[in-house]
C-alpha angles and dihedrals in degrees: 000000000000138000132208128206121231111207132194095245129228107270095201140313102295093037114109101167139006125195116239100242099186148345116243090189135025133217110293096037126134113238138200127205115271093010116139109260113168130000123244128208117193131158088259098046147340105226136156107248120218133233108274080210141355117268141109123290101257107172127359100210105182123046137237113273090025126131117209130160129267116284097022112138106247103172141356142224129209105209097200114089118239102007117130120295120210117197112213117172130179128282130083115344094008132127093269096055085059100049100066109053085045092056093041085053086063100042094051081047090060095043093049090051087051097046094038118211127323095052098141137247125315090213099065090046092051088053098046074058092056099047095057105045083053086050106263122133115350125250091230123116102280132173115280081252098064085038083062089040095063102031078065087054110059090053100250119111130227129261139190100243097039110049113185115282087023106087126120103270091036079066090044090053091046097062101076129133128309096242080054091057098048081048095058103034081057095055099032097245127153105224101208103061090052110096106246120210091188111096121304085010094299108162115232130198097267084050092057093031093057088047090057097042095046085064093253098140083052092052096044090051092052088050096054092036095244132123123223111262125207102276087052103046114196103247106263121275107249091178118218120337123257120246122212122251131226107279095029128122123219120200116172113229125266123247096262105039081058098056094046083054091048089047102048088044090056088041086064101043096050104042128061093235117220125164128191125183127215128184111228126195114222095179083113099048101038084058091050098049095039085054106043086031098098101044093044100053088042089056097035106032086222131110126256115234144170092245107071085058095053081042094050089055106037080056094050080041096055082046086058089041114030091182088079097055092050147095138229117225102174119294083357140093111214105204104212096218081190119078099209094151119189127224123211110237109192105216128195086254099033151298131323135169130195134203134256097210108204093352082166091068093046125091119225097266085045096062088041087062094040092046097055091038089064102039088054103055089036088066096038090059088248104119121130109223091243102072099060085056127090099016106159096189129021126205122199126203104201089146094071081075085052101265120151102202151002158171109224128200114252114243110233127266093025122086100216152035143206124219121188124191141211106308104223148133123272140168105266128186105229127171129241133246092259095038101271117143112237137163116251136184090243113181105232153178142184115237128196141199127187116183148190097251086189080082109004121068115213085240086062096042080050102052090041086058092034091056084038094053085049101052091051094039086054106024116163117259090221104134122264 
């Protein structure tokens, strides 16, 4: 008899947890290898994950609608046929209310190992905590005399090897994920002396966003006599919160639907948002692909559509302007020398959109195969992690539902983004071949760039779309 664990995986580098959507089987259910067997949301993708072995569905440790963090053990199979199957399911005593302090005993032990020895006491840091969640000190970046102020405070005394804000679960707490700590270092806010709900008291990024969007950073900033500056913006002001009125209906948001809100709001507070608008004629394009459409689709299996040739030149356009294909770290401009660019796919429960990888190196047929490859099994729930993850440029299609125009939200940590409009014929004033004025049927789109101005000048987004407009509007009748 054998039995064989089932983990939340790790969902990408940054990713510390992931909330358990759905089960796809229930206890007693025979298994095969590879087979999906719950769905994941995470703030990267929502995606079915498969059987690690066959076997037969012995215990579901983690309910539907729980977060936990990566690598928790959220089910078991027995992979014997036929051997006795305990359901254990959630709640007070269960498998999953054993899991995690065995998993936050590791991970102190690995803490301990990393800090050595003379870390301090757990029990000062646990009431600095406390202080501050019952609105006590605040856990922005203070002087070292309100940081004493508060260590006597909370009863416990100094010590020598153990200064305030330094002891072994502040450090805990510290070590969060790398999107956390560019939350905090943007908002000036110490990590550990935030209380974590993520295992052995790690705070995790609805911890710290809750703590902005509460209007702590505006309270701790009016108990010390300080305003926010501009590298600690006060949390936006949301005004009073909406009841619901007889006859309404109230539905909380899914998982997903809350971490694209969560990421759209921190796009807009990190970036400096700036949007431009060009008209691009497709008349060119639209005869190429209507008359290389039939042969294509006969020899590829795939269908022919306007956006591997947008893809094609905003990839030959980010060689021309490497800015906006960049990154901002701090004070520093990272230059993606990969094109991996990403494609907005609209589900039925949200927005998704999946990488390109190396679209540079891809013919056009190439990223036509690619492109439908990934909208499909993004809608299908059949994604790997892996391809939502390092996209330099994204590209969003809101025109195929009919709209003109508009001014999309960068998606961090990428400093642009392409929207294309509706792709129809309109009357169009050309000139002759000896100079006379005349109305034509032109075959025509809105496109769109917003952009990150802390590193990109209005003059640089122009002349991207400007060299973009050109290679579609002249794009080379060479076959597919």
């Amino acid at each position: 008899m054998a039995r064989v664990d089932v983990i939340m995986p790790q969902m990408g580098e940054s990713i510390a947890e992931g909330t358990l959507s759905r089960w796809l089987k229930k206890v007693g259910d025979e298994i095969k290898r590879d087979e999906p067997i719950f769905e994941i949301s995470t703030d990267k993708v929502d995606a079915e994950i498969p059987a690690p072995a066959a076997g037969v569905l012995a215990e579901v440790l983690v309910l539907e609608g729980q977060t936990v963090p990566v690598q928790t053990v959220v089910a078991r199979l027995e992979t014997e046929k036929g051997a006795a199957i305990t359901a254990t399911v959630g709640g007070e005593g269960s498998g999953a209310a054993k899991a995690e302090p065995g998993a936050a005993k590791a991970e102190l032990g690995a803490a301990k190992a990393m800090v050595g020895p003379g870390a301090g006491a757990p029990e000062q840091s646990s009431q600095v905590a406390g202080s501050a969640s019952a609105g006590g000190p605040s856990p922005t970046k203070q002087s070292n005399s309100t940081g004493s102020s508060r260590q006597q405070h909370s009863g416990a005394p100094p010590t020598d090897s153990s200064p305030a804000g330094n002891t072994l679960e502040d450090r805990l707490r510290a070590r969060s994920s790398p999107l956390v700590r560019k939350i905090a270092a943007e908002h000036g806010i110490e990590i550990a002396a935030l209380p974590g709900s993520g295992i052995a008291g790690r705070v995790t990024k609805k911890d710290i966003l809750s703590f902005i969007e509460s209007g702590g950073i505006a309270a701790a900033a009016s108990a010390v006599g300080v305003s926010p500056s501009m590298h600690a913006p006060a949390a936006l002001n949301q005004g009073p919160q909406p009841q619901p009125w007889p006859g309404d209906s109230v539905e909380p948001m899914s998982k997903m639907r809350a971490l694209i809100s969560e990421h759209m709001v921190g796009s807009r507070r990190t970036s400096a948002h700036v949007t431009s608008f060009m008209e691009i004629d497709f008349t060119r394009i639209s005869r190429i692909r209507a008359k290389n459409r039939a042969a294509f689709e006969a020899s590829s299996g795939q269908k022919l559509t306007y956006m591997p040739f947008i893809i094609k030149s905003v990839v030959d356009g980010l060689k021309q302007f490497p800015v906006m294909n960049a990154s901002v770290a701090g004070t520093n401009v990272i230059y993606r020398k990969q094109y991996n660019i990403g494609v907005a796919v609209a589900l039925d429960w949200g927005l998704i959109v999946p990488v390109i990888r190396g679209a540079d190196n891809l013919s056009l047929s190439g990223i036509t195969r690619a492109l439908n490859d990934l909208a499909a099994r993004s809608r299908a729930k059949k994604l790997d992690p892996r391809e939502v993850q390092e996209g330099t440029f994204t590209i969003t299609n809101p025109g195929v539902f009919g709209s003109l125009m508009g001014t999309p939200i960068i998606s961090q940590p990428q400093v642009a983004i392409l929207g294309v409009g509706a792709i129809e014929k309109r009357p169009k004033v050309v000139s002759g071949a000896d100079g006379e004025d005349t109305i034509a049927i032109r075959t025509c789109a809105y496109f769109s760039i917003s952009f990150d101005h802390r590193i990109i000048d209005g003059a640089v987004a122009d002349q991207f779309l400007a060299f973009v407009k050109k290679t579609i509007e002249t794009f080379p009748d060479a076959g597919l």
